[in-house]
DRENDRENFI-120628 format. One record per residue (C-alpha): residue in one letter; x, y, z. Coordinates in steps of 0.2 Angstrom, whole numbers, padded with zeros to 4 digits, always signed. Example, Ala and Ser with C-alpha at 12.3 -4.5 7.8 and 13.67 -1.06 7.14 Angstrom:
// residues 2
A+0062-0022+0039;S+0068-0005+0036;
This chain:
// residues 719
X+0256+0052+0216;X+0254+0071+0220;X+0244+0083+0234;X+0230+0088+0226;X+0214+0103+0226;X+0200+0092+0229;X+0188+0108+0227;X+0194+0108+0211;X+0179+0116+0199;X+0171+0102+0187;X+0168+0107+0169;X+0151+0104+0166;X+0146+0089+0155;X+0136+0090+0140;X+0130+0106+0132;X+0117+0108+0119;X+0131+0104+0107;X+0132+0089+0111;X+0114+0084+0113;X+0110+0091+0097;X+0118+0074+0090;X+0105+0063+0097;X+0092+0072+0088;X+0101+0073+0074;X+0100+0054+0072;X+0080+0055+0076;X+0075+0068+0065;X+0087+0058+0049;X+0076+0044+0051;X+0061+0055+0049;X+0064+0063+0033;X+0069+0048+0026;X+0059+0038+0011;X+0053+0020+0014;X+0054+0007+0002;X+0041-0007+0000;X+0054-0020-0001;X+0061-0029+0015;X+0078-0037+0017;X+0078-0056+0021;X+0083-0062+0037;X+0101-0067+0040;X+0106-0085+0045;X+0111-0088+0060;X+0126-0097+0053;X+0138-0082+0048;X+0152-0085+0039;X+0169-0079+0039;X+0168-0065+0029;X+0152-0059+0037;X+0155-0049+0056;X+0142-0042+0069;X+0154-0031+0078;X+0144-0013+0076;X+0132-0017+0061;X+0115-0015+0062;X+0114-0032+0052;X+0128-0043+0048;X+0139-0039+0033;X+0155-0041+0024;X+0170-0035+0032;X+0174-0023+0013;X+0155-0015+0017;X+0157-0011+0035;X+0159+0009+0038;X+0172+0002+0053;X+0188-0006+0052;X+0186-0024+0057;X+0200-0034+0063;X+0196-0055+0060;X+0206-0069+0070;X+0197-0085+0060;X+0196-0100+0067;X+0208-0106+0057;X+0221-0095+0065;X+0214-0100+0081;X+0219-0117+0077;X+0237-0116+0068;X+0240-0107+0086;X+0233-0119+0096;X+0226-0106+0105;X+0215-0112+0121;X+0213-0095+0131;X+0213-0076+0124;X+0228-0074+0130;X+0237-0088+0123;X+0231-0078+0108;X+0229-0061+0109;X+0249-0060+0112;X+0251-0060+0095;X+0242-0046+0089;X+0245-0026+0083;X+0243-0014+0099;X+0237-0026+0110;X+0249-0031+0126;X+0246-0046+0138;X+0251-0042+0155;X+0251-0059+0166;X+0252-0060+0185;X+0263-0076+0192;X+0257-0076+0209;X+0237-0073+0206;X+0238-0082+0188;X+0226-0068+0181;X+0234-0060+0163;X+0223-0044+0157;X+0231-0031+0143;X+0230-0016+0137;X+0226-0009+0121;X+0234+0005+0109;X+0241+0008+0126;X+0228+0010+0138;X+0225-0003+0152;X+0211-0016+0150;X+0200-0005+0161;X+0196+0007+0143;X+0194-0009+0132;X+0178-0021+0131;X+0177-0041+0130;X+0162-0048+0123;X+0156-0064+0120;X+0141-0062+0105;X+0141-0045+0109;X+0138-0047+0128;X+0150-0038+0139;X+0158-0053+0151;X+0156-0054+0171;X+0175-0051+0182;X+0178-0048+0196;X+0179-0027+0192;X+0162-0027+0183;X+0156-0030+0166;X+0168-0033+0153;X+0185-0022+0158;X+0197-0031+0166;X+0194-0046+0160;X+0205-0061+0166;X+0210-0066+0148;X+0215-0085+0154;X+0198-0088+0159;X+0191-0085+0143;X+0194-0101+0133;X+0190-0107+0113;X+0182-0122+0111;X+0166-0113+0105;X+0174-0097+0096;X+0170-0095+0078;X+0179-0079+0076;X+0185-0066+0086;X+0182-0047+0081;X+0192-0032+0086;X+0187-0013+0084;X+0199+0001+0087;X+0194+0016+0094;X+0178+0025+0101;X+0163+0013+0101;X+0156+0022+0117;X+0138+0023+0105;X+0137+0004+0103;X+0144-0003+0119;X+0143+0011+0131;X+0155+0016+0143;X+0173+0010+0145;X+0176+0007+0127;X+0187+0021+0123;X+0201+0012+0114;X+0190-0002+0108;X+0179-0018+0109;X+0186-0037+0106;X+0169-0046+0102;X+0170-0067+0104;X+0159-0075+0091;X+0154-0092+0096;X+0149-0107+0085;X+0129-0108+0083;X+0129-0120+0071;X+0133-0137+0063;X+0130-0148+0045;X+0130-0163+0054;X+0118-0173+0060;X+0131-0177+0076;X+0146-0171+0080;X+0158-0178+0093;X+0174-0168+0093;X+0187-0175+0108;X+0202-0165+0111;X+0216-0167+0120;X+0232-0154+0124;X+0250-0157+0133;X+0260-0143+0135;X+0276-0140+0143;X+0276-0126+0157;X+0293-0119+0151;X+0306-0137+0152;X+0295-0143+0166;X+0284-0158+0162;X+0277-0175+0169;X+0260-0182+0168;X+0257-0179+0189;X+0262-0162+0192;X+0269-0152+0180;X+0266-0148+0163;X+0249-0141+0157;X+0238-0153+0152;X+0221-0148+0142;X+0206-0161+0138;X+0189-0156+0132;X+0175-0164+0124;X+0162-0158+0112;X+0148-0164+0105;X+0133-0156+0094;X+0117-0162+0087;X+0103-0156+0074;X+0088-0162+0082;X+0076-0154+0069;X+0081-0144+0053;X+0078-0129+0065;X+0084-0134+0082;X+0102-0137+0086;X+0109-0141+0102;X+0128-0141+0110;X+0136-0147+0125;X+0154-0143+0130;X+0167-0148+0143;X+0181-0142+0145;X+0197-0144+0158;X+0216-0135+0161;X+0226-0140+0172;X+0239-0131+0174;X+0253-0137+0185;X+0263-0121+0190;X+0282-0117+0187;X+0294-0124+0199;X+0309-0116+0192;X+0319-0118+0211;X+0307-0118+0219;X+0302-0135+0230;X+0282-0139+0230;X+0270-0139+0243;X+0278-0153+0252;X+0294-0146+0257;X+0298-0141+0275;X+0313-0133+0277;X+0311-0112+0281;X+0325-0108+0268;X+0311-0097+0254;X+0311-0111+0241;X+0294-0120+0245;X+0280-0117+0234;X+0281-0113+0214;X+0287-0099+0205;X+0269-0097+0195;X+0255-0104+0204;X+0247-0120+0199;X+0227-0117+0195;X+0215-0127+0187;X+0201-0124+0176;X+0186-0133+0173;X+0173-0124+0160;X+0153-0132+0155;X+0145-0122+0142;X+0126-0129+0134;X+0116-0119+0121;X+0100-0124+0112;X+0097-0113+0094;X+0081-0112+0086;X+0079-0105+0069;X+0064-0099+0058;X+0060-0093+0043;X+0059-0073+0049;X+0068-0075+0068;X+0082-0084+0075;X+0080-0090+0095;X+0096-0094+0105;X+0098-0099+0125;X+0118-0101+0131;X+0125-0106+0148;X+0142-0106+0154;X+0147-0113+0172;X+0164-0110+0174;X+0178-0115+0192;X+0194-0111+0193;X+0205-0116+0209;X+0222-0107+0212;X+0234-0114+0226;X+0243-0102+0234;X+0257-0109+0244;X+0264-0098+0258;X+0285-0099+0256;X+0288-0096+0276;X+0289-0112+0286;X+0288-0116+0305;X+0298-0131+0305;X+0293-0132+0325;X+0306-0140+0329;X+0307-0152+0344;X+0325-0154+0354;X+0317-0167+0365;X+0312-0180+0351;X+0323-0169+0338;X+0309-0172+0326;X+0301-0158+0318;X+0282-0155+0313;X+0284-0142+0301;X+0268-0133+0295;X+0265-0118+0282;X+0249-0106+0282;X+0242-0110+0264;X+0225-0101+0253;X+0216-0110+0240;X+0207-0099+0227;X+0190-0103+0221;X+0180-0093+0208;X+0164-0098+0200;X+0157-0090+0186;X+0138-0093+0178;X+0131-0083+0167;X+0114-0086+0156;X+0110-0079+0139;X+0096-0076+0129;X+0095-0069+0112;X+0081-0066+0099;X+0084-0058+0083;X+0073-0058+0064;X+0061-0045+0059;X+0045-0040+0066;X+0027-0041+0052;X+0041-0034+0038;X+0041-0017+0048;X+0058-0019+0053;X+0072-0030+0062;X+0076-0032+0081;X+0089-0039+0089;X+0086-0040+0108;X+0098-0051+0122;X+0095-0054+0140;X+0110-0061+0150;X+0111-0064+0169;X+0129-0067+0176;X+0135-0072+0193;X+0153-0072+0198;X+0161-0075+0215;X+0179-0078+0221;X+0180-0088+0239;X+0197-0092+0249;X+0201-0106+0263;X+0213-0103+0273;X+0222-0116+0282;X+0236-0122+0290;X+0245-0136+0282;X+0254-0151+0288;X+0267-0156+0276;X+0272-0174+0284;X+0255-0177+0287;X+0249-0170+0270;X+0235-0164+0280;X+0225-0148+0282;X+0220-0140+0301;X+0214-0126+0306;X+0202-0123+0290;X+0194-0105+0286;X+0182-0102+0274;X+0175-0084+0267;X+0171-0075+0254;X+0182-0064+0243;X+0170-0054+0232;X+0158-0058+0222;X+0148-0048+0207;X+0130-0053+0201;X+0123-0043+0187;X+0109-0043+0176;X+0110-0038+0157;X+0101-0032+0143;X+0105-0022+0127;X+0091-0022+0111;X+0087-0013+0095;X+0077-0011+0081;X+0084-0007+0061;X+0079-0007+0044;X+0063+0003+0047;X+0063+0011+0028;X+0072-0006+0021;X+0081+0010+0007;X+0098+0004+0002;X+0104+0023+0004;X+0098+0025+0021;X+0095+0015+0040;X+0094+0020+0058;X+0095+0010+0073;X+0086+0013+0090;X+0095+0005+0105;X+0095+0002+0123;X+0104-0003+0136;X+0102-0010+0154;X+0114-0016+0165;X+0112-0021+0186;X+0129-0024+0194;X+0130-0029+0213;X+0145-0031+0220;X+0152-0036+0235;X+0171-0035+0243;X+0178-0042+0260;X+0194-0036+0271;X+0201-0049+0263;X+0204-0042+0246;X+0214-0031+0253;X+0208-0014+0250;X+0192-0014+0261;X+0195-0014+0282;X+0174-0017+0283;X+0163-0031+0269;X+0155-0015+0257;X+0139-0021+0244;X+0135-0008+0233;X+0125-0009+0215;X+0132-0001+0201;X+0118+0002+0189;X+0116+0010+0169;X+0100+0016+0159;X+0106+0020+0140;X+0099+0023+0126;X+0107+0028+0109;X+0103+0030+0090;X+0112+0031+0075;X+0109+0032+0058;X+0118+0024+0040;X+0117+0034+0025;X+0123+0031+0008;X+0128+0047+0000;X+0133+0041-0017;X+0141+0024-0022;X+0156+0030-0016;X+0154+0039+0000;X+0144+0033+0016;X+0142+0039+0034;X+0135+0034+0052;X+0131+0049+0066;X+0127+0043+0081;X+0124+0047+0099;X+0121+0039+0117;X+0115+0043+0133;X+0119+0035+0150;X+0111+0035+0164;X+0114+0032+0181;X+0110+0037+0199;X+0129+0038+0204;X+0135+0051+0192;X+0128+0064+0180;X+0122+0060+0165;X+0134+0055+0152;X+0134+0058+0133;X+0145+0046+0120;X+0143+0054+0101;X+0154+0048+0085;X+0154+0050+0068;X+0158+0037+0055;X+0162+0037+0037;X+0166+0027+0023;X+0171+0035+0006;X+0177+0025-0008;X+0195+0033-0018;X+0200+0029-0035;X+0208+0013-0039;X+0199+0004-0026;X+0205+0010-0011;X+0196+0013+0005;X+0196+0028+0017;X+0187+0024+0033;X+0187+0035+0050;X+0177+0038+0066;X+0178+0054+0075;X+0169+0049+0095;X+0169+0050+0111;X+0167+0038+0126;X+0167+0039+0146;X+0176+0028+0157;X+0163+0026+0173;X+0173+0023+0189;X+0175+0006+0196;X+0171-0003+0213;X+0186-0001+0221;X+0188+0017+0215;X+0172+0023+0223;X+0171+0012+0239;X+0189+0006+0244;X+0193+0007+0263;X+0209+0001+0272;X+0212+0012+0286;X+0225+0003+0298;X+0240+0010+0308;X+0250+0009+0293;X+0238+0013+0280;X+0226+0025+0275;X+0220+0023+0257;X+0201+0028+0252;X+0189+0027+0236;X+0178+0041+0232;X+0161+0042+0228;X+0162+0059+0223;X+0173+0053+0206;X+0168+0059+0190;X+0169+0048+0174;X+0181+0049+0162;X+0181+0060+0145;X+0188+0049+0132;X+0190+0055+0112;X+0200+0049+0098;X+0200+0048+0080;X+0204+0036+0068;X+0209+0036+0048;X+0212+0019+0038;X+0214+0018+0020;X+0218+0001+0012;X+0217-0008-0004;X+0217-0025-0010;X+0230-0028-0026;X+0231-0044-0036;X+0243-0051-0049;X+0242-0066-0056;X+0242-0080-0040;X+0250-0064-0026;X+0237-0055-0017;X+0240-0042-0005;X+0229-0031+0008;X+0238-0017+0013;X+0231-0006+0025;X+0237+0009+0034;X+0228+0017+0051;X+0233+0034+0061;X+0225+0039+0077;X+0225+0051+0091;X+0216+0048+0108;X+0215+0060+0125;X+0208+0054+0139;X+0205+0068+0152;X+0199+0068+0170;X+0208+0052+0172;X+0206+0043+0190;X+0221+0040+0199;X+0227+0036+0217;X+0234+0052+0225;X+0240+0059+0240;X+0227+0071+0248;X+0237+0072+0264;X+0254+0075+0270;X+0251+0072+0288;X+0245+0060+0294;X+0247+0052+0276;X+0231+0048+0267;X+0227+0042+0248;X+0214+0042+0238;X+0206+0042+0220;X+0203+0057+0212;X+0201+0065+0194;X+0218+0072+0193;X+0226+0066+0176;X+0227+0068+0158;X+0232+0057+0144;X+0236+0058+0125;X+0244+0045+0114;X+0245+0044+0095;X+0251+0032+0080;X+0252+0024+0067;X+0250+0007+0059;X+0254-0002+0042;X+0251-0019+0040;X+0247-0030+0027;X+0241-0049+0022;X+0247-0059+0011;X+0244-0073+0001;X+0253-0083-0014;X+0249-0100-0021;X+0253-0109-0006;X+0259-0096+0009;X+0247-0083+0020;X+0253-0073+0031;X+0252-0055+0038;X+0265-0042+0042;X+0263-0027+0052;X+0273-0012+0060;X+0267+0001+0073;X+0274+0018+0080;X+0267+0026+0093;X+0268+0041+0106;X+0259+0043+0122;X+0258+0058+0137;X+0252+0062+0152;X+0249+0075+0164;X+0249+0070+0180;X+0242+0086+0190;X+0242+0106+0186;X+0258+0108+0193;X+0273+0111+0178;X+0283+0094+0175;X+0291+0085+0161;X+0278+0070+0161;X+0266+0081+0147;X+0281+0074+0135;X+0277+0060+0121;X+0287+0046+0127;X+0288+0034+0109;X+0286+0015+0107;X+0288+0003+0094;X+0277-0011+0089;X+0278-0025+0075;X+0275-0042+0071;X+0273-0055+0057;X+0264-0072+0053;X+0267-0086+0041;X+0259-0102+0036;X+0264-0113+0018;X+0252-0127+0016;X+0261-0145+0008;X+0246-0148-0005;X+0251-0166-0008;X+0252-0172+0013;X+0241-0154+0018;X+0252-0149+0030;X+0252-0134+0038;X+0270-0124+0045;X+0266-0109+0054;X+0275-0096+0063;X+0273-0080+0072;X+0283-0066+0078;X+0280-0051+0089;X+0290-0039+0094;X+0285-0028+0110;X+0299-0012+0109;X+0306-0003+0123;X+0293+0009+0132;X+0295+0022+0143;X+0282+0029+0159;X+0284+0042+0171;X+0284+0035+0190;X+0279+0045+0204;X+0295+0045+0218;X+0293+0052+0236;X+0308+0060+0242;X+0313+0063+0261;X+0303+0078+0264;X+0288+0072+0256;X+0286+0079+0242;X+0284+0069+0225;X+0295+0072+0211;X+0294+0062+0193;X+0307+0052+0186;X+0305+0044+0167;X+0308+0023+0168;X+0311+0013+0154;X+0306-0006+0151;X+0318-0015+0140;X+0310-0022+0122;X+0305-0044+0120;X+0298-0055+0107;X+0287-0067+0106;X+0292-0080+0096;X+0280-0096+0091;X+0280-0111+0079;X+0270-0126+0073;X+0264-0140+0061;X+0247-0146+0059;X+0243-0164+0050;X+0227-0168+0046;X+0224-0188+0046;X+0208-0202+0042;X+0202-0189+0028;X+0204-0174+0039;X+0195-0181+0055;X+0211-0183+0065;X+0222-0165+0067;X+0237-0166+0075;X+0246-0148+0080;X+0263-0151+0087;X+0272-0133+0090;X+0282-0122+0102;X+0279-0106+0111;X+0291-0093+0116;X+0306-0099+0107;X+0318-0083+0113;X+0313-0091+0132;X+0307-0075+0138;X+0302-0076+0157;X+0304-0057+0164;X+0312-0039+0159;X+0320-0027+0166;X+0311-0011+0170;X+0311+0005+0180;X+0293+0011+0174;X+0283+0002+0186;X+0278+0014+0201;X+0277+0005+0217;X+0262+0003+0227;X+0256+0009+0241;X+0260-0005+0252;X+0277-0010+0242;X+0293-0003+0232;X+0292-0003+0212;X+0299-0019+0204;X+0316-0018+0193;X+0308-0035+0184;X+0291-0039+0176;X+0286-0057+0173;X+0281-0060+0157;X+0283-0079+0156;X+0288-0096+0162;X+0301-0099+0146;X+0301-0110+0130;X+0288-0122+0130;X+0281-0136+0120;X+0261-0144+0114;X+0255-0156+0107;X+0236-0159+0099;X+0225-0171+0096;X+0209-0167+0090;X+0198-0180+0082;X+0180-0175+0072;X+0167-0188+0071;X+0152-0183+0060;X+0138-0194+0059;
C-alpha cells in the first residue's frame, strides 16, 4: 500500500496504430479468392484429438496455430477428479489456492491470480460471485459431464474478451452417446485427511447419470450429482460442544453440494442445436468458536448457546447454442446463455442441548444475474490457404452486494455491461508457415473504449518440428467490489472507485515441439518461453494519512517471464508426462524508487505415470507436483505512517497422488481406489502474504486438510 497522486495523467488508450489492426482483418478477407467448394459440417461428437478452444472450426490439436493443452477424460478418470480443483492441482503454471473457512479454492495462473484467467464451460464464460468467468470457485465446478478440458496460455483478449490476459481453461462437456440408454451410477468415499465415518466426516460423493438417443438426431441427458463434504475436525469439537475454551466448530468448514444438469441435442445434416441447464446449491455451515455457556449459579446448569451462519448459493444458468453452415455461404456458431447466481445467509443463534435454532435471520449476501451471448460466422471463401471470422460479443451483468459482505456499509446494485465485436483472419502462407491477425473492440458505458489485438503464427521447421507463437494484448476490466465497495465505520474507511481504468495486459509466447518415435517409445517434447507486463494494475492504496482512508486505484505494474519444458511419453505399456518450469516475476508498486521492480524467481515441476496390466487391464497411476519456494514484496506500515516494502518468502510443497483402477463385468463396473496428498501437506510457512485491512498478515497458508483416501465405484449400463 502507498500515498498516491490521484490526478495522475491517463495515457491515452488506443491510437490509430492500433486500430489499423481491425481493418487489417477486414480488408484480408476482401482481397481474398473464393473457392466453389464448401467444407462439411463437423459432428457434434468431437473427439479427443479434435479441440474448439480458438478455432474457427474444430481441428486437430498438431493443426491448430495455438498451443492447446488436453486433460482427456481418461486422465480425469485415473485422478478421480470430481471438481477442477481436485484436478487442476496437478498441472504446469497453474496454482490452487483454497480457503478453509469459506471452502472457495480459486488459482492463479503463470502467476497471476484468477481475476486474469477465464473458466469456460463450451466456450461460455461461468457466472460467480465476481462476475463472468474470473474468479471462479473451482470446487463448485464439478465433472460428471466433461469430455475434455482445454487450456490456452497467453493473451486470448481477441476471442474471449477481457480478463483473459494469461489465458483461458475451456470445459468441454459430453454431447453425445452410441447407446441407445445409458445408465451410469456413481459412487465416491474419500477421507478428509484420517477422518472418516459414514455420519459426519469423510467426503462422500454419489451421482447418477443417465442418456438416451430418442431419434438418430435427438439426444437427451439428465444428471444429478451430490458432495457432501463433512469438514475437518482435526481438534476441534463439532457444532455440539459447549464449553467457551475455542475448540467448537471445525477446522475446514463442512458444505454440501447438490448439482442438476439436463441438455437436449439435435443434430442435422448441415446444423447442430443444443439447449443445456445447470441448477446448482451449495450450503456452507459456519460455526461461530465463542460460546456463552450462560451459566446459572442457582440451578448450576448451564444453557450454552453460539451465534451460527449458514451459507446458501444457488447457481442457474441456461444455454443455447446453434452451430452448421448457412445456404453453403458460410458457418456460424452463435450461443445465448442466461445465468443467475445468488449467495444468502441465516443467521441464528444456536441452542446446543436443545439442538435448536432461535433467533433466525435471513438476508441476502449478493447476487449476480447476467445475460450472455457471443456469435460468429467463418469459412466465407471455403480456400484452404485463407479464412476470417466475424464475431461478437454481448454480456449484461447485474450485481448486487449487502453490508453483509463485508465491504459495503449501504446494499449497492449496479450493471456491468459489454458491446464487442472482433475479426481475425487465418492464412496459409505456404505448407509450412501460417498466421492469424486479429483484433477486438469493447465497448462499454463505464470505461473508454478498449482494444484487444494479437498476432498468431504457425511455421513448420525442418525435421518436423513446430514453432508456434502469439504476440497480443488484453484488458483487465475492473470488478464489482473495485468500483462500488463502501465500508466506512469509526474504524474503517475503505472505498472503490468508479473512476478506475482497465488494465493493459501484453505477453508473448514461443513453443517449439516435435514428436519422435522409435520403435514402440514415443515422445512429445515441447518447449514454451513467455514474457507478460500487466500495467496500470488496480490495487488497494492508501490516499489518506489522516484520517486514514483506502481505496482502488491504477497504481501498479507487473512483469513476469519463463520458461517450460515438458514432455509425454509413452512405451508399450506406460504414459506419462514430465514437465519443469522456471520463472521470474516483478512489480512496481508506485513511482517512488524501491526494490520491488526486482525479478523475484520460482520453480515449477511435476510428472505423471500410468503402466496398464494387459492380461487383468489395470491401470497404476501417479502424480507429482512440486510448487517451489516463491517470493512477494509486502507492503509494511511503520509507526509514523509511512509504508516501507519488505520481500517474504513462502516455503516450497508437493503434491503427491496415487491410484489403481480395475475394470470389471467386461468393463461396465470401474473401480479407482487411490490416495491424495501422500507428503500430508496441510499448510506452509510464509511471510509473503500482506495483511488486510482489517487483520495482520498470516506466517501460515492453508493448503490442505492432510493425506486422504477414495474409493470408486462406477457402474455403465448400456442398453
Amino acid at each position: 500500500m502507498s500515498i498516491i497522486n490521484l490526478n495522475k495523467n491517463k495515457e491515452i488508450e488506443q491510437t490509430i496504430y492500433f486500430k489499423t489492426a481491425v481493418f487489417f482483418c477486414f480488408s484480408a478477407s476482401v482481397f481474398a479468392q473464393t473457392s466453389p467448394k464448401a467444407d462439411s459440417i463437423t459432428s457434434p461428437v468431437i473427439m479427443d484429438d479434435l479441440i474448439i478452444t480458438g478455432q474457427f472450426n474444430p481441428q486437430a490439436v498438431n493443426k491448430s496455430i495455438y498451443d492447446v493443452q488436453v486433460i482427456t477424460r481418461e486422465m480425469i478418470d485415473r485422478q478421480a477428479g470430481n471438481n477442477l480443483a481436485d484436478l487442476l492441482n496437478q498441472n504446469l503454471n497453474i496454482v490452487i489456492i483454497p480457503n478453509a473457512s469459506t471452502g472457495k479454492s480459486t488459482g492463479n495462473m503463470l502467476g497471476l491470480d484468477a481475476q486474469y484467467f477465464k473458466i469456460l464451460v463450451d466456450n461460455i464464460p461461468l457466472i460467480n460471485e465476481e462476475g463472468l468467468g474470473s474468479n471462479v470457485d473451482l470446487t463448485q465446478i464439478n465433472l460428471d459431464d466433461i469430455q475434455r478440458i482445454e487450456i490456452v496460455e497467453g493473451s486470448m483478449g481477441v476471442e474471449y474478451g477481457s480478463n483473459a490476459i494469461a489465458g483461458v481453461i475451456n470445459i468441454i462437456t459430453k454431447k453425445g452417446s452410441t447407446y441407445k440408454w445409458s445408465f451410469t451410477p456413481m459412487i465416491q468415499e474419500e477421507t478428509v485427511g484420517s477422518e472418516y465415518n459414514l455420519k459426519d466426516k469423510g467426503r462422500h460423493i454419489k451421482s447418477l447419470k443417465i442418456e438416451h438417443n430418442l431419434t438418430d438426431r435427438i439426444y437427451v441427458n439428465a444428471i444429478y450429482t451430490r458432495n457432501n463434504f463433512k469438514g475437518l475436525w482435526s481438534d476441534k469439537k463439532g457444532e455440539n460442544y459447549g464449553i467457551n475454551d475455542g475448540l467448537r466448530g471445525y477446522e475446514w468448514l463442512p458444505k454440501e453440494q447438490n448439482t442438476v444438469k439436463a441438455m437436449i441435442r439435435y443434430k442435422s445434416d448441415n446444423y447442430n442445436l443444443f439447449y443445456k441447464f445447470e441448477g446448482f446449491f451449495e450450503q456452507v455451515d459456519r460455526y461461530n468458536n465463542t460460546v456463552l455457556e450462560n451459566y446459572n449459579p442457582i440451578t448450576q446448569t448451564s444453557n450454552p448457546t453460539a451465534k451460527d451462519a449458514v451459507f446458501n448459493s444457488k447457481r442457474y444458468v441456461h444455454h443455447i447454442n446453434a452451430f452448421g453452415r448457412f445456404n453453403d455461404l458460410f458457418n456460424y456458431d452463435v450461443s445465448f446463455s442466461l445465468q443467475d447466481q445468488k449467495k444468502s445467509v441465516e443467521d441464528y443463534v444456536y441452542l446446543i442441548k436443545q439442538d435448536a435454532k432461535t433467533d433466525v435471520s435471513k438476508y441476502d449476501f449478493q447476487s449476480r444475474k447476467g445475460f450472455y451471448s457471443r456469435g460468429s460466422i467463418s469459412n466465407f471463401l471455403v480456400k484452404k490457404s485463407f479464412d476470417f471470422q466475424l464475431g461478437y460479443e454481448l454480456s449484461s451483468l447485474k450485481g448486487f452486494a449487502s453490508p453483509y459482505s463485508g465491504d459495503y456499509k449501504t446494499p449497492v446494485s449496479r450493471n456491468l455491461d459489454n458491446y464487442d465485436f472482433y475479426a481475425s483472419s487465418e492464412i496459409t502462407l505456404s505448407d509450412k508457415l501460417s498466421v492469424r491477425p486479429g483484433a477486438r473492440i469493447m465497448i462499454s458505458p463505464l470505461f473508454s473504449n478498449q482494444l484487444a489485438w494479437s498476432f498468431s503464427a504457425k511455421y513448420n521447421l525442418p525435421k518436423n518440428y513446430e514453432l508456434r507463437a502469439i504476440y497480443g494484448n488484453s484488458p483487465r476490466l475492473p470488478n464489482f467490489d473495485e468500483l462500488y465497495s463502501y465500508f466506512v465505520d469509526s474504524n474503517h474507511d475503505i472505498q472503490g472507485n468508479e473512476k478506475l481504468s482497465p488494465e493493459k495486459g501484453q505477453s508473448v509466447f514461443l513453443s517449439v515441439k516435435r514428436q519422435f518415435e522409435h520403435q514402440k517409445l514415443t515422445l512429445l517434447p515441447k518447449l514454451t518461453l513467455w514474457y507478460m507486463d500487466v500495467s496500470d494494475r488496480i490495487d488497494l492504496a492508501v490516499v489518506n494519512q489522516s484520517p486514514l482512508r483506502y481505496s482502488y486505484v491504477n497504481v501498479s505494474s507487473y512483469q513476469s517471464f519463463g520458461s517450460t519444458l515438458q514432455s509425454k511419453i509413452k512405451y508399450k505399456n506406460l504414459s506419462g508426462g514430465a514437465g519443469v518450469t522456471f520463472s521470474g516475476v516483478a512489480q512496481q508498486i508506485d513511482d517512488r524508487p524501491s526494490d520491488t521492480h526486482h525479478f523475484l524467481y520460482a520453480i515449477q515441476a511435476n510428472l505423471n505415470a500410468a503402466y496398464t496390466l494387459h492380461k487383468t487391464q489395470t491401470t497404476l497411476s501417479l502424480f507429482l507436483k512440486y510448487n517451489g519456494q516463491t517470493y512477494q514484496y509486502v507492503a509494511k506500515q511503520e509507526n509514523f505512517g509511512d509504508v516501507v516494502y519488505e520481500k517474504g518468502k513462502q516455503n516450497g510443497y508437493a503434491w503427491f497422488d496415487a491410484s489403481i483402477h480395475q475394470p470389471f463385468l467386461n468393463k461396465n463396473l470401474h473401480v479407482t481406489l487411490g490416495a491424495r496428498n501422500l507428503f500430508d501437506v496441510t499448510s506452509v510457512r510464509t511471510s509473503a502474504i500482506e495483511g488486510g485491512t482489517h487483520n495482520g498478515p498470516a506466517s501460515n497458508l492453508t493448503l490442505g486438510y492432510g493425506r486422504s483416501y477414495f474409493l470408486k465405484l462406477l457402474y455403465n449400463l448400456n442398453i
